[in-house]
C-alpha positions, 0 to 999 in steps of 0.5 A: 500500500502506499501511504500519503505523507500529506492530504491531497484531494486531487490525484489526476490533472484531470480533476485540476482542470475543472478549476480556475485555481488550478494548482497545477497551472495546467489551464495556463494560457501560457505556451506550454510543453506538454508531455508528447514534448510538442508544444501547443496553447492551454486555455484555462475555463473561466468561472464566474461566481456572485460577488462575496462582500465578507470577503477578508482583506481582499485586495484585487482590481475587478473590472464592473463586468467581472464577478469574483470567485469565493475562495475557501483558503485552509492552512493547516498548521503544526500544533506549537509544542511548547511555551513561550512568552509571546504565545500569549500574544499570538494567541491573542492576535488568533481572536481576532483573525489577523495572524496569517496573511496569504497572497495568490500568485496568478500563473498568467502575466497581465496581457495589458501590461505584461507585468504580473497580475496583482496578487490577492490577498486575505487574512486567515482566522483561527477556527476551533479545530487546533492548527487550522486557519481559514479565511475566504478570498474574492479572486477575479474571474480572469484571475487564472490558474493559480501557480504559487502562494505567499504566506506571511507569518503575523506571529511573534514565533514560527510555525511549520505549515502542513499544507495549504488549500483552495477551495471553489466549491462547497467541500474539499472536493474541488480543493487545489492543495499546496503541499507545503511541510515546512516552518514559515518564520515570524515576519518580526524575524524577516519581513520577507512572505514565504513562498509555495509553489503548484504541486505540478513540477515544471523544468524551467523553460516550462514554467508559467510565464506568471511565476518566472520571477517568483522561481528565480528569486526564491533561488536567490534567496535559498544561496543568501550572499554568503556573509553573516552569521545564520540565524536559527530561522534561515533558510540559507544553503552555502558551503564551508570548509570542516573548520569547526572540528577543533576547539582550541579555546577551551582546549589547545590539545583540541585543535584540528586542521581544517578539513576541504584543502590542498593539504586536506582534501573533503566535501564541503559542509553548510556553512554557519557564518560563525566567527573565527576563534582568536587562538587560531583564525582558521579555526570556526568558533563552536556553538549548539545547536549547530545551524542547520537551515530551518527546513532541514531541522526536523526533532521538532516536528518528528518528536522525541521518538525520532532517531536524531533526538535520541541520539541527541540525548545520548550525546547530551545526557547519557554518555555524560552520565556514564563516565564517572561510573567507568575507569578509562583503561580498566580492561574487562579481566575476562570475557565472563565480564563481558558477558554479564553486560547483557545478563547481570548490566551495570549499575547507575546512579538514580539521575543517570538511570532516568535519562536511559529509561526515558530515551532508550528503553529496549537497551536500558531496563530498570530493575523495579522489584530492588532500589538499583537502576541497571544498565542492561544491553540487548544480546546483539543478534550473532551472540544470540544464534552463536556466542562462539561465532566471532572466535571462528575464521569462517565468520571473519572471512563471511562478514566481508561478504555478509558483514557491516563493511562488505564493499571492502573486499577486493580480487588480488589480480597481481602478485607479488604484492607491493606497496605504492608509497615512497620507499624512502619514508617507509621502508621496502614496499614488497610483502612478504607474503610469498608464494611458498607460504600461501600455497601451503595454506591452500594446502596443495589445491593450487599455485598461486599463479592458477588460483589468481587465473582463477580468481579465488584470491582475495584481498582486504587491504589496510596497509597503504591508506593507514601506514602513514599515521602508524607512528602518529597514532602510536604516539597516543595513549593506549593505543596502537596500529599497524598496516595490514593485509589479509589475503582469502581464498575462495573455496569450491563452496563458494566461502571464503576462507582466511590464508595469511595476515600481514602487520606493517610497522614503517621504518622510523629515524630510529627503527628498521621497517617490521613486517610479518606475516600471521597464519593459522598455524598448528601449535598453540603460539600460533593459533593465539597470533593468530588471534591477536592478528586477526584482532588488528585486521578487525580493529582497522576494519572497524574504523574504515568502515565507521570513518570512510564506508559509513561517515565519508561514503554517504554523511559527508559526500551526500552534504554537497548534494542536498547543498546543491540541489537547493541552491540550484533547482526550484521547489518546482523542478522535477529533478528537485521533486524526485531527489526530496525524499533521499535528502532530508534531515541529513543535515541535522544528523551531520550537524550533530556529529560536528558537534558531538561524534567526529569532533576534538575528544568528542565520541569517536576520537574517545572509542576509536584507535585513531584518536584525535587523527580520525577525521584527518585519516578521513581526509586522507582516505577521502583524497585517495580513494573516493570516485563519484563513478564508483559510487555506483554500485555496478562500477563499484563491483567492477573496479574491485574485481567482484563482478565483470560486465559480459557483452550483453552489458550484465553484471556476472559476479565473481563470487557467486554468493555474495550477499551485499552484491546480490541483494545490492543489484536488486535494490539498484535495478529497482532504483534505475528502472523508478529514475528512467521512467521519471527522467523520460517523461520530463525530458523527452530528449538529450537536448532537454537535459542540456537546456536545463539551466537549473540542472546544469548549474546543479551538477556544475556545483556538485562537482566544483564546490561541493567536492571543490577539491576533485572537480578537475578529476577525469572521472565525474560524469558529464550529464548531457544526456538522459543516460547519463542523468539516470546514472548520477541520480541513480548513484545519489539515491543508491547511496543515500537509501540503500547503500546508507542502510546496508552499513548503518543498520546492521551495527548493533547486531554485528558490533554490540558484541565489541571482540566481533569488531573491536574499535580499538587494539591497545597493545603491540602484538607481542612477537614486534619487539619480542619485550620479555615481559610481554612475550612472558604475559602472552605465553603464560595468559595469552587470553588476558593478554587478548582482553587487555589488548580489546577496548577498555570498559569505558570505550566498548560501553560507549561504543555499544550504547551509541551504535545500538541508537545507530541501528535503531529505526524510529516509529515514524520511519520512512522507508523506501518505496512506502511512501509517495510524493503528492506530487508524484501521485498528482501526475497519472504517468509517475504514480504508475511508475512509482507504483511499480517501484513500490511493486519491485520493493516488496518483491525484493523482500520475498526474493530476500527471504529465498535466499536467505533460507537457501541452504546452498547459499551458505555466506547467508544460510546456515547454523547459527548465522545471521540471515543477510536482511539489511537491505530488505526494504522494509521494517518495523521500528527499532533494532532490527538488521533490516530497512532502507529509509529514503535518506540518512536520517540517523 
């Protein structure tokens, strides 16, 4: 079924042509384009009515020989959800009915003049239904089509409008509806009426000659002149540099290189317009809450069940009241300890127990029948079906299929394997994985040189992109790292199956290089290296896939995007219209995480081993690897080796049973067949896409401001034709819906057991400097050792409580493919289109299911494994491994 976000009464063109108020302006006697793209003249129907005398506060010009039309306006309001001292004056101006001015805006020009008609304006009275206002206006017969309003907001306080109607008739039958859904300030903040387009998308050579002026200014005002500082209640979208990470003022060792330059490389953020602190210019003052524009920000409006007002207590409230409880190198002394935070919980104070219960009741529970409030987390799926499970090497190699970082495993396509960095800073770039060893460990099946013919090599590889920041990071208390390589193979059962690990350390003024290689060997020293081993490639996995394949990948490369599309296409743009729905309420989120999660000491830099060199390895790995070409998932499994396109143009995988790929493609094809059958019906040709100003300006700013510092790459593609169009919107709503879901939900259930994806090693493995107390420790207590290397109590309770609210779906979610746009529904081709989508979606969910009860599929079916759901389109609220929401919400 297909739910309606907002009411909308007419759902045909047909219906809005019965009106002069047409919403749609198709009645326009302007020259239009129609949808066979040949151009002919609309004319609209002329009402005529008796002339209404109580009418409020109209204003229009109407000749003797003209009888007005009366005209129900309805706006319906979001209830305010709390006090404030000047609500008692608004209530006041409520009496009286003076408190909304609305203005209509004539699709038409004056053909006497040539100018805009004259507007018709009415005030609008509060009625006994909460949150509605309601007014009647005289509106002149030849008046026209109506294509957009005007809303001035005589409150003292903002309001969130949800959507507007104009009635001719004598119910909401004949309703023309202005979906609106969005704050309209206080004219005591800006002067300046908001404005709401017709629901009828129009590319910009098509829209109605009475509201050119209108689209271009409403443009102009969304890029504002990129001076000042924002207000909580603007609506400005610009671009700024990551400046406001580092917060010397209360702390020197806080301070942070600016993220989006020559040296630093990123996606451009909104800007603030907040002043420079005074202990280093380059540096933004920090102030909460973070600007955001008004129509991005949404806690209000969503309530407190929404995702980011959850996680905005957990940064405000909860991990604050958790850290005096915890010692911040305390080690766990045995995996018992660990396992009593889901059986036993920990104690909190009575203060601290409140804030959990209020926010997080699935994780938290308080203990009614004692006086003590217990912090208790949920036992995370894979520890349910098989506590066991993460110790094995099969589900270390199935989760870079199956897992939460799937889109890093890659083919060895060449052997030797060297390093591309500078010899002289680092040492000899050659592995010293050989040939010898790794066809020991495939036990005689094959040689090398055949399994690489055969394509059963496969790589997961850290070693260059974290080298460079080893001897940094080693500089950090309690922490350590390496570089590494993991080398699988791919068995005739279609698993795969780990061969060898290889730790890096680079040579240093006062050390050689150290390298070795790790196997699963057959005495007890080298099953316990194994382990520990195993633990590093674990801990970098960990945090590439938070900082890159997560945060990077589609918070921060998305930001640009949603910056764009509002600076550069209309409200009434089709291509604006479609991409709506994968770009809200990622601002906030990303707001927060400057504020709270990726900032100086803030979550991350506390939990995670890069320290307070996250976001600049961020930067690093942003200017090293990441391609807008790539972001599509079918160039993504080409260029890693995990798929080949044959001549008829499919995709053929390399691995069979590959969960993420398999389910991924479903996801893909069903966005690409949806994004074809809108761009063909507004662009009938190439050459409308390449006459599309908007359009051109929109992708021209994706590219040379929003990622300013690759806009001279050979790879960002040209979008002059409808192909390529369908690619660059497909690659947008992949990443920010289906791709965003696949390494975002499943966090909990694959990390909430923190040995399964450490944050952090903290300890060398011993064999490095062979130092005799620790080679003493590890032979004596090799268990304690392992524990003591895995995050402390503090890091890994930190990190569970904020990645169960990560993994969590609100009860207002929503998902993709559920929920259309009244303006798609308005239109009888797109809502057919849309509604075959809808179609594909709730197919991929049984295809889904097959094959996760598929027992030859056994990267996803088998004892004690987790089914691969997380791109299962749909889900119930909360913790539950499955569901694509539309865009980043949390």
């Amino acid at each position: 079924m297909i739910h309606l976000k907002q009411p909308l009464v007419l759902s045909t063109p047909s219906n809005n042509y019965a009106s002069p108020l047409l919403a749609t302006a198709a009645a326009s006697s302007s020259r239009l384009r129609d949808t066979s793209g040949a151009s002919r003249l609309l004319t609209s129907r002329r009402i005529c009515c008796a002339s209404m005398d109580e009418a409020v506060g109209a204003s229009t010009s109407v000749t003797a020989k003209e009888r007005p039309l009366t005209v129900t306006a309805i706006i319906t309001a979001q209830a305010p959800s709390s006090t404030y001292l000047s609500r008692g004056v608004d209530n006041l101006q409520d009496l009286f009915g003076k408190t909304l001015l609305l203005e209509l805006v004539s699709s038409e020009l004056d053909p006497r003049t040539g100018e805009e008609r004259e507007r018709v304006k009415g005030f609008l009275h509060i009625t006994l239904k909460e949150g509605t206002y309601e007014g009647k206006m005289s509106v002149p017969a030849s008046f026209g089509p109506v294509g957009a309003v005007l809303v001035e907001n005589q409150h003292h306080e903002e309001m969130f409008i949800k959507d507007i109607k104009l009635i001719t008739g004598g119910d909401e039958s004949t309703a023309v509806t202005f979906d609106v859904g969005s704050w309209v300030h206080s004219k005591f903040d800006n002067p300046e009426p908001r404005v709401f387009f017709t629901i009828r998308p129009y590319l910009p050579s098509q829209t109605p000659t009475g509201i050119e002026a209108l689209r271009r200014k409403e443009l102009e005002t969304l890029r504002g002149d990129g001076h000042g500082e924002r207000k909580f209640h603007e609506r400005v979208y610009d671009y700024d540099t990551y400046n406001d990470l580092g917060d010397p003022e209360s702390n020197i060792d806080h301070k942070r290189p600016m993220l989006g330059t020559k040296e630093h490389p990123y996606p451009r953020r909104c800007r603030t317009g907040r002043p420079m602190t005074m202990l280093d210019p380059k540096t933004e003052k920090r102030s909460s809450p973070v600007y955001v524009p008004r129509d991005e920000q949404f806690s209000d409006v969503k309530g407190d069940d929404f995702s980011a007002a959850t996680m905005q207590s957990l940064l405000h409230s909860i991990l604050p009241a958790i850290a005096p409880l915890l010692n911040n190198s305390k080690s766990f002394s045995d995996f018992s300890d660990i396992d009593a935070l889901y059986r036993d919980g920990m104690p909190l104070r009575v203060d601290g127990a409140n804030s959990f219960n209020n926010v997080i009741s699935r994780v938290v529970r308080k203990i009614k029948d004692t006086t003590e409030h217990v912090l208790r987390f949920e036992v995370p799926k894979m520890l349910e079906r098989d506590r066991f499970s993460w110790f094995e090497d099969q589900e270390f190699a199935r989760q870079t299929l199956a897992g939460l970082n799937p889109n890093c495993i890659r083919l060895l396509r060449e052997f030797p394997i060297v390093s591309k960095l500078d010899a002289e800073v680092y040492g000899p770039p050659e592995s010293v994985l050989t040939k010898e060893l790794l066809e020991k460990m495939m036990k005689g099946a094959l040689t090398v040189d055949e399994a690489l013919e055969d394509k059963r090599l496969f790589l997961l590889d850290y070693h260059d992109v974290f080298l460079p920041y080893v001897h940094k990071v080693r500089e950090l208390p309690d922490t350590t790292l390496y570089g590494s390589r993991a080398v699988f193979f791919l068995t005739d059962e279609g698993t795969l199956t780990p061969l060898a690990i290889e730790l890096t350390r680079p040579q240093s003024p006062t050390k050689p290089q150290w390298k070795r290689v790790f196997t699963h060997g057959s005495d007890a020293t080298e099953k316990w290296l194994w382990k520990l081993a195993k633990a590093h490639v674990l801990t970098h996995d960990s945090t590439y896939h938070q900082l890159v394949s997560h945060w990077l990948r589609t918070h921060a490369c998305a930001e640009p995007y949603i910056i764009a599309t509002n600076r550069q296409l209309s409200r009434m743009h089709p291509v604006y219209r479609l991409l709506h729905p994968h770009l809200r309420y990622t601002m906030e989120i990303n707001a927060m995480a400057r504020d709270r999660l990726i900032n100086a000491d803030g979550v991350f830099e506390e939990t995670y081993w890069p320290g307070r060199y996250s976001m600049e390895l961020c930067s690093y790995a942003y200017g090293k690897t990441w391609q807008f070409n790539t972001e599509a998932l079918p160039e993504d499994l080409v260029s890693r080796g995990l798929a080949v396109r044959r001549d008829d143009g499919e995709l053929e995988l390399t691995i069979k049973d590959y969960p993420y790929a398999n389910d991924g493609l479903l996801i893909w094809n069903a966005i690409e067949q949806w994004v074809s059958s809108y761009v063909d019906f507004y662009y009938k040709s190439d050459k409308d896409v390449t006459g599309d100003e908007e359009l051109q300006a929109w992708w021209e700013e994706v590219r040379t401001k929003g990622h300013a510092d690759k806009k001279d790459e050979p790879w960002w593609p040209v979008c002059n034709s409808k192909d390529n169009l369908i690619q660059v919107l497909n690659s947008i709503m992949w990443v920010t819906s289906g791709y965003h879901a696949a390494v975002n939900f499943g966090l909990y259930q694959y990390a909430g057991y923190f040995p399964n994806r450490p944050t952090v090693v903290r300890k060398n493995i011993p064999v490095e400097e062979n130092r005799e107390d620790d080679m003493k420790k590890f032979m004596a207590r090799p268990e304690e050792f392992l524990l003591e290397s895995l995050p402390s109590q503090m890091q890994a309770i930190k990190t569970m409580a904020t990645l169960d609210i990560f993994s969590s779906h609100s009860p207002d979610e929503e998902y993709m493919g559920e929920y259309a746009e009244p303006a798609w529904l308005a239109e009888p081709v797109i809502k057919a289109a849309f509604d075959k989508f809808s179609s594909r979606l709730k197919e991929v969910e049984g295809t889904i299911d097959e094959r996760n009860n598929n027992p030859n599929n056994k990267n996803r079916c088998g004892a004690g494994i987790v089914p691969y759901e997380l791109l299962k389109p749909f889900s119930e609220p909360g913790v539950t491994g499955r569901g694509i929401p539309n865009s980043i919400s949390i």
